[in-house]
PADOLUM-792169 format. One record per residue (C-alpha): residue number from 1; x, y, z. Coordinates in nm, 4 decimals. Example, Ala and Ser with C-alpha at 12.3 -4.5 7.8 and 13.67 -1.06 7.14 Angstrom:
BEGIN
- num; u; v; w
- 1; 1.2300; -0.4500; 0.7800
- 2; 1.3670; -0.1060; 0.7140
END
This chain:
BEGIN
- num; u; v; w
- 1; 4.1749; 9.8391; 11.6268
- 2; 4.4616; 10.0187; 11.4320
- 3; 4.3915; 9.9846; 11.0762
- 4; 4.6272; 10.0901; 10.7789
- 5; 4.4699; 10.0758; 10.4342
- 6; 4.7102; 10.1189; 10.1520
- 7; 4.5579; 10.2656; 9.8058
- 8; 4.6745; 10.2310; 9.4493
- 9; 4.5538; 10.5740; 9.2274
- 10; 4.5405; 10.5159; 8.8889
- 11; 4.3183; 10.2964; 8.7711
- 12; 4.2478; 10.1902; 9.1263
- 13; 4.0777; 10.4989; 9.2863
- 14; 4.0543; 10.7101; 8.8959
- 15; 3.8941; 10.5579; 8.5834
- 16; 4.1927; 10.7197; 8.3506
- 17; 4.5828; 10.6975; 8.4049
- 18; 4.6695; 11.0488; 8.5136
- 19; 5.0656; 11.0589; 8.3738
- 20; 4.9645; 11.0952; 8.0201
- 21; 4.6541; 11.2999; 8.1455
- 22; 4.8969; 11.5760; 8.3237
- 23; 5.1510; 11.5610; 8.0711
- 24; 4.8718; 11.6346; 7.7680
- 25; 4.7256; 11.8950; 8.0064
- 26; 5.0858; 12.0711; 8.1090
- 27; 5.1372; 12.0663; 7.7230
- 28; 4.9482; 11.9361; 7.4741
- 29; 5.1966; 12.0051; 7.1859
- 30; 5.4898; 11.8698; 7.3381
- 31; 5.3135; 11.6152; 7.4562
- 32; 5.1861; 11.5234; 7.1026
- 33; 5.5626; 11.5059; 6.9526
- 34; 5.6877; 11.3273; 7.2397
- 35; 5.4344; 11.1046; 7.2248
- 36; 5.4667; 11.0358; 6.8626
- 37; 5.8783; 10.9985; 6.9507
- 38; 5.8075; 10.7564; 7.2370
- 39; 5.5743; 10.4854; 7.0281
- 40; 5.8600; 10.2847; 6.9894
- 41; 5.9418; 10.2613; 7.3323
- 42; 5.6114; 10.2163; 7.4127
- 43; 5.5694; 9.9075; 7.2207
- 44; 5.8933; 9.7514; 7.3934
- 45; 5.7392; 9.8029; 7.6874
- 46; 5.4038; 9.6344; 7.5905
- 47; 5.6337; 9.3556; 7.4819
- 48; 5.8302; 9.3985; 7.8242
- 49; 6.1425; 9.4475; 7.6715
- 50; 6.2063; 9.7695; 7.7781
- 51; 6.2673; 9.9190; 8.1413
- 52; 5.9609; 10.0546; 8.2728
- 53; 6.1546; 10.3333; 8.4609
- 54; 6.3854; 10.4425; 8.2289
- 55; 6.0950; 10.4803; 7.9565
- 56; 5.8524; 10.6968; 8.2207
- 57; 6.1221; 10.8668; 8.2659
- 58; 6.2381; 10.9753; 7.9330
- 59; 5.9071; 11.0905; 7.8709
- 60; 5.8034; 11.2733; 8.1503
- 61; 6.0992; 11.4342; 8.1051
- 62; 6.1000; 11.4953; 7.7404
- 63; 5.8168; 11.7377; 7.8845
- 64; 5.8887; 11.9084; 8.2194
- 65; 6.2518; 11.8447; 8.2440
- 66; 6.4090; 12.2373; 8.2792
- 67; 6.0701; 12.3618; 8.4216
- 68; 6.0374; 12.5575; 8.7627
- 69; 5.9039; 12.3794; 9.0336
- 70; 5.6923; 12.6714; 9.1026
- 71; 5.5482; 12.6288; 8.7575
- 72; 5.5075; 12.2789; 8.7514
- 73; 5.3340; 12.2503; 9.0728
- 74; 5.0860; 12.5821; 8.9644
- 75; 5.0013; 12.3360; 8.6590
- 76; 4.9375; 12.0431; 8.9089
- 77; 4.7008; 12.2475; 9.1305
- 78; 4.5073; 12.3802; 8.7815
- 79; 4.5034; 12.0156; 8.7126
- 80; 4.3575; 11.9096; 9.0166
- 81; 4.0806; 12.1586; 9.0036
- 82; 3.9894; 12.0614; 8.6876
- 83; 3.9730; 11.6733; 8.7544
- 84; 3.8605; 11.6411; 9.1231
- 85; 3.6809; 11.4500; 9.1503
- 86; 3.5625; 11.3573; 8.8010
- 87; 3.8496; 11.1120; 8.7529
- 88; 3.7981; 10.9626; 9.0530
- 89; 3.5351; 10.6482; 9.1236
- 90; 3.2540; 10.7827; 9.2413
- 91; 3.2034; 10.4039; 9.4471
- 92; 3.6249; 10.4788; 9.5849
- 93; 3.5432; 10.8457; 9.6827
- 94; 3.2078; 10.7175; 9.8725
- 95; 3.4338; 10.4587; 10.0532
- 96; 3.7074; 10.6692; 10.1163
- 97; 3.4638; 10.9078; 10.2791
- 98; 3.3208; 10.6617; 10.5004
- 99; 3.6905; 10.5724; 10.6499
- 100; 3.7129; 10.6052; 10.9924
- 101; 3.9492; 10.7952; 11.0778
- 102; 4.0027; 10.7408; 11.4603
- 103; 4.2953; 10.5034; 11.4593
- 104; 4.3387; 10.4502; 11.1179
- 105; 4.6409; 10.5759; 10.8673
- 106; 4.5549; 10.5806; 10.4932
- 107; 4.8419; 10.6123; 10.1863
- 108; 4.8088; 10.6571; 9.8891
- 109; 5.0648; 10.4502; 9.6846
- 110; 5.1167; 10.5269; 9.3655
- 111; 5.3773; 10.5141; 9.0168
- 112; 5.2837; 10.8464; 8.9715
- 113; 5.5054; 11.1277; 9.0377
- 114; 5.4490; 11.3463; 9.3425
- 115; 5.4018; 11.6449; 9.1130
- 116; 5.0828; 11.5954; 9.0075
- 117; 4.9540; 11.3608; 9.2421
- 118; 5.0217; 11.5382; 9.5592
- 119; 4.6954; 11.7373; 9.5509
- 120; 4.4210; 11.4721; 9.5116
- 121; 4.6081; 11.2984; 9.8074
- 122; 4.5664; 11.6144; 10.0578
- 123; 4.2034; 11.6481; 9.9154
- 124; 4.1826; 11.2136; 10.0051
- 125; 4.3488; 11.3045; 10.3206
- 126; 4.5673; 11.0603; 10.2750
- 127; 4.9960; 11.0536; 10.3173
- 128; 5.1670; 11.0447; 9.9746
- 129; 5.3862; 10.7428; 9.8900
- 130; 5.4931; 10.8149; 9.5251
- 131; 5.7769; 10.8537; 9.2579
- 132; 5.9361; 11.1670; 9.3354
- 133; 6.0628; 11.4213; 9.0958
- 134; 6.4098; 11.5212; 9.1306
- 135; 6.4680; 11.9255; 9.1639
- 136; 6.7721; 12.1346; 9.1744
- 137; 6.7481; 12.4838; 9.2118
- 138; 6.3978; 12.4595; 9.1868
- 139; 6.4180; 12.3090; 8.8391
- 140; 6.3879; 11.9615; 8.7394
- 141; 6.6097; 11.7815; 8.6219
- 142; 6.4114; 11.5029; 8.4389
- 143; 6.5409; 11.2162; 8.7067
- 144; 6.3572; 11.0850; 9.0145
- 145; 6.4625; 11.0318; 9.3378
- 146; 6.5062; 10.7115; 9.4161
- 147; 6.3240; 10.4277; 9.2546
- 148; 6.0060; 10.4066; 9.0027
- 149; 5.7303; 10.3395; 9.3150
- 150; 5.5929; 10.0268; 9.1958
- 151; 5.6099; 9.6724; 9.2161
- 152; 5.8400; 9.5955; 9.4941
- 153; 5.9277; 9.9267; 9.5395
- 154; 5.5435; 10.0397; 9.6778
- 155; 5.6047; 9.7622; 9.9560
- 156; 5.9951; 9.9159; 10.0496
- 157; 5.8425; 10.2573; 10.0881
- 158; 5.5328; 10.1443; 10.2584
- 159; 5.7051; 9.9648; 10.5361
- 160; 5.9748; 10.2927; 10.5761
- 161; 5.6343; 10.4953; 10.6213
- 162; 5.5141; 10.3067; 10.9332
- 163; 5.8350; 10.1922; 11.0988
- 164; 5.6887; 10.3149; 11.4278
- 165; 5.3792; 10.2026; 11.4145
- 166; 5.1895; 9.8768; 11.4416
- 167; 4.8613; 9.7880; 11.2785
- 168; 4.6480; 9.5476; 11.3806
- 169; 4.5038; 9.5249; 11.0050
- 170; 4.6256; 9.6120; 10.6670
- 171; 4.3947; 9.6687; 10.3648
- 172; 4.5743; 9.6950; 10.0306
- 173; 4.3504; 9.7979; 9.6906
- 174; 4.5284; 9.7630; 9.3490
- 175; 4.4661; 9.7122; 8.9900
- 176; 4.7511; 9.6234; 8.7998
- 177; 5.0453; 9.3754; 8.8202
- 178; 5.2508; 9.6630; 8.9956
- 179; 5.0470; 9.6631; 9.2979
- 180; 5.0508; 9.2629; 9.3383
- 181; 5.3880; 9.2863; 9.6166
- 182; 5.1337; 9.5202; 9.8111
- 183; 4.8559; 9.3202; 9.7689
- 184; 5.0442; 9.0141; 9.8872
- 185; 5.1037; 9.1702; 10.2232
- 186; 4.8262; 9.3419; 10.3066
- 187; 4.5937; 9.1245; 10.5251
- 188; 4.3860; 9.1612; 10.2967
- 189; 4.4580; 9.2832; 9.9201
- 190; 4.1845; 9.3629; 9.7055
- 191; 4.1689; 9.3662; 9.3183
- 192; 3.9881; 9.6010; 9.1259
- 193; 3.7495; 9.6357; 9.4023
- 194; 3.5953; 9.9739; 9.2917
- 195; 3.5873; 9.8768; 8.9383
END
């Protein structure tokens, strides 16, 4: 039996939500007038009534946008070592361990951007499906490619993921409103199941 199982990180498979944890980390002084700058936003977005994407992205931005990739992704592995796997479930990491992995794909689907996420998905041996930061010339630029992965989004770059395969079961975890799409198609979706 060919089994897919789709996870959500933050929040999900980690107690804390990693953006403003790698941010902080990558700079804590920038990230402490950003953060101050972005409050207003913030609160729209509590109120939903401002775009998710276009916030995350001014403030990830309003922090790593002009910084080498090299750099950034030097910060990311730091990061890692520091935080795997203390921010991660201890009841997710025990289940994630116990995967079988004969016949079985696992993703890990997040709203985070690649940057900092990509190394607690190679240590989860999982394939990443994530925002992506947008680099020229090895710098970033502050934009993303694509789309924000979430909502809708996690279920468009799911399905261009396993376009040739075919699973005989899908098994979707999630937390938040953003992962309910996902959840929805999975054969079976669970909510905060390590929680």
């Amino acid at each position: 039996m060919k089994k897919l199982y789709c996870f959500d990180f933050d929040g999900t498979l980690t107690y804390k939500d990693t953006m403003f944890m790698y941010l902080k980390f990558y700079n804590s002084t920038k990230f402490r007038v950003q953060f101050l700058k972005h409050i207003p936003l913030f609160i729209l977005l509590k109120l939903k009534l401002a775009d998710a994407e276009k916030v995350k992205k001014s403030f990830v931005g309003s922090i790593l946008k002009g910084q080498t990739q090299e750099k950034i992704e030097k910060k990311s592995q730091q990061f890692f070592e520091r935080y795997y796997p203390k921010i991660i479930r201890e009841n997710a990491l025990d289940f994630i361990n116990n995967i079988d992995r004969n016949n079985t794909q696992s993703l890990l689907v997040t709203a985070s951007l690649d940057i900092w996420t990509k190394p607690f998905a190679e240590a989860l041996k999982m394939q990443l499906v994530a925002t992506e930061a947008e680099f020229k010339n090895g710098i970033f630029t502050g934009n993303f490619v694509g789309k924000n992965c979430n909502g809708k989004e996690k279920l468009i770059r799911i399905k261009k993921v396993i376009t040739d395969y075919k699973f005989d079961k899908t098994i979707a975890f999630g937390d938040t409103s953003g992962d309910k799409v996902m959840l929805q198609w999975a054969n079976e979706g669970h909510y905060q199941f390590f929680h």
